[in-house]
C-alpha positions in Angstrom: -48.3 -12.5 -5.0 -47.7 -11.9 -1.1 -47.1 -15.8 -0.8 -44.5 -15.1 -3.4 -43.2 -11.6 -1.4 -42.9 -13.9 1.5 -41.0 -17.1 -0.1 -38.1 -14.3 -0.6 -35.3 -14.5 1.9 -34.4 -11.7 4.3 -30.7 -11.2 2.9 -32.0 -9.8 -0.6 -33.9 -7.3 1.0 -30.4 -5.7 2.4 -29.3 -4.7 -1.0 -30.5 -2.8 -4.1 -30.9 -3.2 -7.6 -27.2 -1.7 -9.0 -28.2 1.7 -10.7 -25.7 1.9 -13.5 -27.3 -1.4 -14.6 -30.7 -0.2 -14.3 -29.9 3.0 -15.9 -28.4 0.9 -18.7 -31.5 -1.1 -18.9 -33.7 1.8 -19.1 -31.5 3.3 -21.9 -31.7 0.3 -23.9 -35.7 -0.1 -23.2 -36.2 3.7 -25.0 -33.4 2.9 -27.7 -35.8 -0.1 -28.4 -38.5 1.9 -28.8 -37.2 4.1 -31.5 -36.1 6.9 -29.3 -32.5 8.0 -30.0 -30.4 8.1 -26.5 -27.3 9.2 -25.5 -26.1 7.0 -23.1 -23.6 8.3 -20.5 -24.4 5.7 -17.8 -22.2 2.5 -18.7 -18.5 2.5 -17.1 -17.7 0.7 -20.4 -14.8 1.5 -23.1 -16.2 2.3 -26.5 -12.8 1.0 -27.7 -12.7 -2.8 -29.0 -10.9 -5.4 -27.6 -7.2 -5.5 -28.8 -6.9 -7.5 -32.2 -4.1 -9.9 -30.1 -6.3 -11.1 -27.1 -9.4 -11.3 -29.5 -7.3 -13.9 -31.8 -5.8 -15.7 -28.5 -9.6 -16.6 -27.8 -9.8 -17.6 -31.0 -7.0 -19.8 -30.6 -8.3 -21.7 -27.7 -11.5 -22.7 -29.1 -9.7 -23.7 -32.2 -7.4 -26.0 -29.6 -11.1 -27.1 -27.7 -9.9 -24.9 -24.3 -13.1 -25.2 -23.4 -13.6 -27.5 -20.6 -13.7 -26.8 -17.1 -10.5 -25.3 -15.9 -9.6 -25.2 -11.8 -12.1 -23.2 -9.4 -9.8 -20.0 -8.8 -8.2 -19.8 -12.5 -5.7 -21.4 -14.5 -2.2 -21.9 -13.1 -1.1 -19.9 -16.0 -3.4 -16.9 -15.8 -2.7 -16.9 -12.3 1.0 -16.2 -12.8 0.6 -13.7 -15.6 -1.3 -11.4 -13.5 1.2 -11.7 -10.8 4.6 -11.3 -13.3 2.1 -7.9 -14.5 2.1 -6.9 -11.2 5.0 -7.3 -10.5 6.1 -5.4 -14.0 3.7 -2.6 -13.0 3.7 -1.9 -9.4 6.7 -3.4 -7.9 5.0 -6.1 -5.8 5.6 -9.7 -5.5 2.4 -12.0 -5.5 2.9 -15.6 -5.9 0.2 -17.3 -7.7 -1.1 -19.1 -4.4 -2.1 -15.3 -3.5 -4.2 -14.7 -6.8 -7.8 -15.9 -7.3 -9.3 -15.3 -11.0 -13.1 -13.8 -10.5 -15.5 -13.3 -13.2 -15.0 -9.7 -13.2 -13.7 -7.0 -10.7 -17.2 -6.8 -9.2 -16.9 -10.7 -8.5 -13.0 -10.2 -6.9 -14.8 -7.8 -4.5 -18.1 -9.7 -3.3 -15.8 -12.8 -2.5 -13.6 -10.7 -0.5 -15.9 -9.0 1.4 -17.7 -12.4 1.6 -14.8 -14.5 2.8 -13.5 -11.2 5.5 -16.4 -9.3 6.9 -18.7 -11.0 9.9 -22.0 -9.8 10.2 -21.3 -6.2 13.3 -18.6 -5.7 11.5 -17.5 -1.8 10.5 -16.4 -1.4 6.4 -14.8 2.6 6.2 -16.1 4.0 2.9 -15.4 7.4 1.8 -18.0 9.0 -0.2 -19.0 9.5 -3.0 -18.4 5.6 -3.3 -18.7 2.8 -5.9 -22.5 1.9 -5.6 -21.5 -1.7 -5.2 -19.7 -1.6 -1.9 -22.5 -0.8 0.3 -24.6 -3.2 -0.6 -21.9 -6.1 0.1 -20.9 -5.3 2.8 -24.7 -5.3 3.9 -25.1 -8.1 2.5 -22.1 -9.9 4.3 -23.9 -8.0 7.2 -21.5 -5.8 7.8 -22.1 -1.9 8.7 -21.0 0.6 6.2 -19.4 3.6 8.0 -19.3 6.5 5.2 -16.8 9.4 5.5 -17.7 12.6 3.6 -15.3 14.2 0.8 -15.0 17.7 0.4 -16.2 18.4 -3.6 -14.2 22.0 -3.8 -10.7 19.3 -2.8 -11.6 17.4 -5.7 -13.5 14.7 -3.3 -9.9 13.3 -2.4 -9.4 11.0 0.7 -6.5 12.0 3.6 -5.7 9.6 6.6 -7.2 12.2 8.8 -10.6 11.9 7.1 -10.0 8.1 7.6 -8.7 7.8 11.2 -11.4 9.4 13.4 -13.9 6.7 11.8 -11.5 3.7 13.1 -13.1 1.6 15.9 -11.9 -1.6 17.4 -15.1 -3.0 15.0 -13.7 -1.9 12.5 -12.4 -5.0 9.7 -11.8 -2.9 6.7 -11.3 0.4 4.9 -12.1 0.4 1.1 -9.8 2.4 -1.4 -10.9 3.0 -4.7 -7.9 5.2 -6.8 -9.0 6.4 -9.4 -12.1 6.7 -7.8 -15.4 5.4 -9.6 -17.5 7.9 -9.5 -15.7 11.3 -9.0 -12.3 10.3 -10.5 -10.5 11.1 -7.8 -7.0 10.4 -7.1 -5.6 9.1 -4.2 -2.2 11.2 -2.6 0.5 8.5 -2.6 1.8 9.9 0.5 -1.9 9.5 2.1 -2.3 6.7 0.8 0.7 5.3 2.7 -0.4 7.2 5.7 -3.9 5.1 5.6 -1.9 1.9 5.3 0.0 2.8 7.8 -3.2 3.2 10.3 -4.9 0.3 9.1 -2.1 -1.8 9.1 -0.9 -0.8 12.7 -4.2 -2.0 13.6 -4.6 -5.1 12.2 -7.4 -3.6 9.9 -7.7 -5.2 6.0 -7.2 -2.4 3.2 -8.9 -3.3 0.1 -7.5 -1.1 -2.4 -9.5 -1.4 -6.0 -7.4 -1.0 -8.7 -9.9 -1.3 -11.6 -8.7 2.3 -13.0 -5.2 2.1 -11.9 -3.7 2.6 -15.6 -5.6 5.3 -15.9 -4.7 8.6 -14.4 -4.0 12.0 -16.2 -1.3 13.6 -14.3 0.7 11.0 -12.3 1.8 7.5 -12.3 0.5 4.1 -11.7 1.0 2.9 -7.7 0.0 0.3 -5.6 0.0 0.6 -2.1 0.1 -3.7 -2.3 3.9 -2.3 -3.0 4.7 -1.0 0.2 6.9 -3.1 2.6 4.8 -5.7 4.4 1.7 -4.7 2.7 0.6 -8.4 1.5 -0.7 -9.3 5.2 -3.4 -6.9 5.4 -3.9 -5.1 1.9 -6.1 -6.8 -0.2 -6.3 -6.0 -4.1 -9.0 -6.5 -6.2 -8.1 -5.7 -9.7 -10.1 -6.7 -13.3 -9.4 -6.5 -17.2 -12.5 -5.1 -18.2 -11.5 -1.6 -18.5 -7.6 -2.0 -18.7 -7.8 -3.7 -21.9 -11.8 -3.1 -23.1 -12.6 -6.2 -21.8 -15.8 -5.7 -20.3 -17.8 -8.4 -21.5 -15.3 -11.0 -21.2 -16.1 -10.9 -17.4 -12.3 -11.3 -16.0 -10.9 -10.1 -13.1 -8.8 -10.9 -10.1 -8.2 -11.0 -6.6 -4.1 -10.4 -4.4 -4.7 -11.7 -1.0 -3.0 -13.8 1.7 -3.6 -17.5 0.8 -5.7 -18.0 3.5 -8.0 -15.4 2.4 -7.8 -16.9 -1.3 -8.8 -20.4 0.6 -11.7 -18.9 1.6 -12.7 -17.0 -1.7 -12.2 -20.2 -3.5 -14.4 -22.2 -1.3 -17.3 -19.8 -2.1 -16.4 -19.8 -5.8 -16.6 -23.6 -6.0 -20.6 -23.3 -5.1 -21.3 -20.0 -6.7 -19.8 -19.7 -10.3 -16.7 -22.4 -10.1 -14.4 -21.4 -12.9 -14.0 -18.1 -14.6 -15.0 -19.1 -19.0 -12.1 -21.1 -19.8 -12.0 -18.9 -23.1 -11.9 -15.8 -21.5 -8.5 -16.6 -19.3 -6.9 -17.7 -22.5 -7.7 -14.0 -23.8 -6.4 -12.6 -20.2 -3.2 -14.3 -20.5 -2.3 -12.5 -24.0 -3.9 -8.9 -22.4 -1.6 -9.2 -19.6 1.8 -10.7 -21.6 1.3 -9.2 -24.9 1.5 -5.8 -26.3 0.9 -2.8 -23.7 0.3 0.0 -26.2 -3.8 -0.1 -26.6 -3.5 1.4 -22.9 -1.6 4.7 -24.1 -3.7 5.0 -26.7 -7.2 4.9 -24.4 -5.7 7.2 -21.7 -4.4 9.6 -24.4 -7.7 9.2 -25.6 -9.9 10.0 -22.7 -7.9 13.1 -21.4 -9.1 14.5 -24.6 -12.5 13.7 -23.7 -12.5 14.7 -19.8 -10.9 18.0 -21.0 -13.9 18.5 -23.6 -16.4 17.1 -20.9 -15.5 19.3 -17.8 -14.9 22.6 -19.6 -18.5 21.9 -21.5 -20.2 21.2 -17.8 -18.3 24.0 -16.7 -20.1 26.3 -19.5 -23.6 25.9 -17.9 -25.1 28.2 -15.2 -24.6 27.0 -12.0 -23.0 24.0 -12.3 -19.8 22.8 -10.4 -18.0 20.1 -11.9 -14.6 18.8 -9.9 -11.9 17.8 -12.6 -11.2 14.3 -12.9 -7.6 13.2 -12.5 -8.3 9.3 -13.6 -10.8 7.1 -14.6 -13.5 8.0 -17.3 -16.1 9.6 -15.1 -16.7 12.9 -14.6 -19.6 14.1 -11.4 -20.7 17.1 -11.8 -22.9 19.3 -9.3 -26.1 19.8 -10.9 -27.8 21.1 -7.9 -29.3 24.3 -9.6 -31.9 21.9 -11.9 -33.1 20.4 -7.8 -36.4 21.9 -6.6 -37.9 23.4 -10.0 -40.7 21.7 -11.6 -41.0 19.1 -9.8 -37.5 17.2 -9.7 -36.5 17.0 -5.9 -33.6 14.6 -5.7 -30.9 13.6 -8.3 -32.9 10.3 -9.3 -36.0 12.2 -10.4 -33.1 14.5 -12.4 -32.1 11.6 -14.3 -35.2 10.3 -15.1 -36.5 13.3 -16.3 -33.1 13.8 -18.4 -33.7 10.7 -19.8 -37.6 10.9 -20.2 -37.5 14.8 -22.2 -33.7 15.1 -23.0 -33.3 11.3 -24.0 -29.8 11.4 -21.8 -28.9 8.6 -20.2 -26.9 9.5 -16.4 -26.7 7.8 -13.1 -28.2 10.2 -9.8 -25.5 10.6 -6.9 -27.7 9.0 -4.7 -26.1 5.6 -6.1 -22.5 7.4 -4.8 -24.0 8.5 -1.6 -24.7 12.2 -2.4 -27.1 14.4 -3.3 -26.7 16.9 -5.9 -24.4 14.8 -8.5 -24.6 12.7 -11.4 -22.3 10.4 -13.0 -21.4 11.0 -16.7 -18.8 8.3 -18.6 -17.1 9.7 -20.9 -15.8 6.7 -22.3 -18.1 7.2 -25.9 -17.3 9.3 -28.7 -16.5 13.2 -29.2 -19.6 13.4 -31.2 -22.3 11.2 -28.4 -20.5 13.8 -25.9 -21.2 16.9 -27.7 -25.0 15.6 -28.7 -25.1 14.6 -25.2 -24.1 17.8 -23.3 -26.1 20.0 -25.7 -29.0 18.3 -24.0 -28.0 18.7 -20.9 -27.4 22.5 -21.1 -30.2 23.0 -23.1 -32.4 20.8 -19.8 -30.8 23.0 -17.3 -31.2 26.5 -19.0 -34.5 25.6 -19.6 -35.6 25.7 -15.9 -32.9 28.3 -14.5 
């Protein structure tokens, strides 16, 4: 086995396992069992795909669309997610600045393949999107995290950002609405961070995977600001816009050179996104809009329900989410009592006795927290939560 320990390369061992799959895995282990969890890990939409981009996939295996199709995406897919840019946002891609990824996650990897050199600085704010640390470790980057204040709703301002900007520094990652907190970006800060980065010469990824999703404002792009295309780069993906998840599409707004680059890498690593699948993207993005109302409508029910349910038990602070379908609430007051010291051993022990499935902050970058997805029904959240006050009473 150490022979086998040793035949490992180097790079692996600067990243981790990702913890919402493992929790996921874990989840489905018990449910295997016999054991009946509620799962609140998964970032995924209980809703089914719309009806309309389910029968346009149908459509292109009944016309045999199922050869290989060009490295970076269909010409066609290419321009529909630039015309619903466009139509969204107010920007103006051209499809030689859009590369389709198997999912957002892909979109990013390349990105932060293709841009960061190994010294370089990547300005995260924290909690974070347990993906970004590990590649940009993996590109050998260094990950410089700056702290969010949880009583300010964990939002991010320019002068959290600027005192963290060093002449190493390549690039500041946005996510709005944040994954995990569900925070919400300031448009006015956000154009304040552009306008540092950009002076600067510093990339600005901005991921947009919740951007049709917030409670109490509109949908913005900072891609949409005036000479934003040289140095913001948008990484955007399907999967929870349109409950896409498993159809594994997403996409990437860069310079071309940049989608040059992220094509190279694509060629040797997955070539083409499932020919299928961008047949069923083109419909999500050109045909009917509505099954977005409905979700959103949907899960401002649900974060209402969630927060003022987290809210309810003793000692716990829980910062209202104003997008996405998370909510990450302090559950500090279970830490130090029989035995559970950190937020992992909290959730393994919630799933273990409570048979609740959450992810531990320590994914996110902090340590008190855990991350609960709301996106499953009224009745998993009330089962759910009546475990998780009846865990936490138990040991106040």
């Amino acid at each position: 086995m150490q022979a086998v320990a040793n035949a490992i390369a180097e790079r692996i061992s600067s990243i981790s396992e990702s913890s919402t799959m493992k929790v996921s895995a874990d989840a489905e282990r018990l449910r295997s069992e016999g054991v009946d969890v509620v799962d609140f890990g998964a970032g995924e939409p209980d809703f089914p795909t719309p009806d309309n981009i389910k029968q346009a996939a149908i459509r292109a295996l009944d016309q045999n669309f199922t050869k290989y199709t060009a490295a970076g995406g269909t010409a066609e897919l290419k321009k529909a997610v630039c015309d619903r840019h466009a139509q969204d946002f107010g920007t103006a891609y051209k499809p030689n600045e859009c590369l389709i990824t198997v999912g957002g996650k892909h979109a990013i990897f390349n990105l932060t393949q293709a841009v960061i050199n190994p010294g370089d600085e990547v300005v995260i704010p924290v909690p974070y999107w347990v993906t970004y640390k590990d590649v940009v470790n993996y590109a050998g980057g260094h990950c410089v995290f700056v702290a969010t204040d949880e009583s300010q709703g964990f939002t991010v301002t320019a002068s959290m950002i600027e005192p963290h900007l060093t002449p190493r520094t390549k690039m500041v990652i946005i996510n709005s609405p944040s994954n995990p907190s569900g925070a919400v970006m300031d448009r006015g800060e956000f154009e304040e961070i552009f306008r540092l980065t950009s002076e600067r010469g510093i990339y600005l990824l901005t991921d947009e995977c919740y951007s049709k999703f917030l409670y109490d404002s509109q949908p913005y792009s900072i891609a949409s600001l005036p000479g934003a295309k040289e140095t913001v780069l948008v990484a955007g993906s399907l999967s929870k816009t349109y409950a896409m998840t498993g159809w594994r599409m997403g996409f990437a707004l860069v310079p071309q050179p940049i989608v040059a680059a992220m094509t190279k890498l694509q060629s040797h690593s997955t070539s083409n996104p499932t020919s299928i699948s961008q047949k069923a993207a083109v419909e999500a993005l050109r045909g009917p809009q509505d099954s977005v109302g409905i979700m959103l409508a949907e899960y401002r029910k649900r974060r209402d329900f969630v927060v003022r349910r987290l809210r309810e038990i003793p000692g716990v602070q829980c910062a209202e989410p104003r997008g996405a379908f998370y909510a990450y609430p302090n559950l500090g007051v279970a830490l130090g009592k029989g035995g559970i010291h950190n937020t992992l051993q909290l959730c393994e022990r919630l799933l273990a006795e409570a048979h609740v499935a959450v992810v531990p902050g320590e994914a996110f970058g902090t340590s008190q927290h855990v991350r609960i997805s709301y996106a499953t029904s009224m009745q998993e959240l009330e089962r759910g939560l009546d475990r998780i006050y009846k865990f936490i009473v138990r040991r106040s």
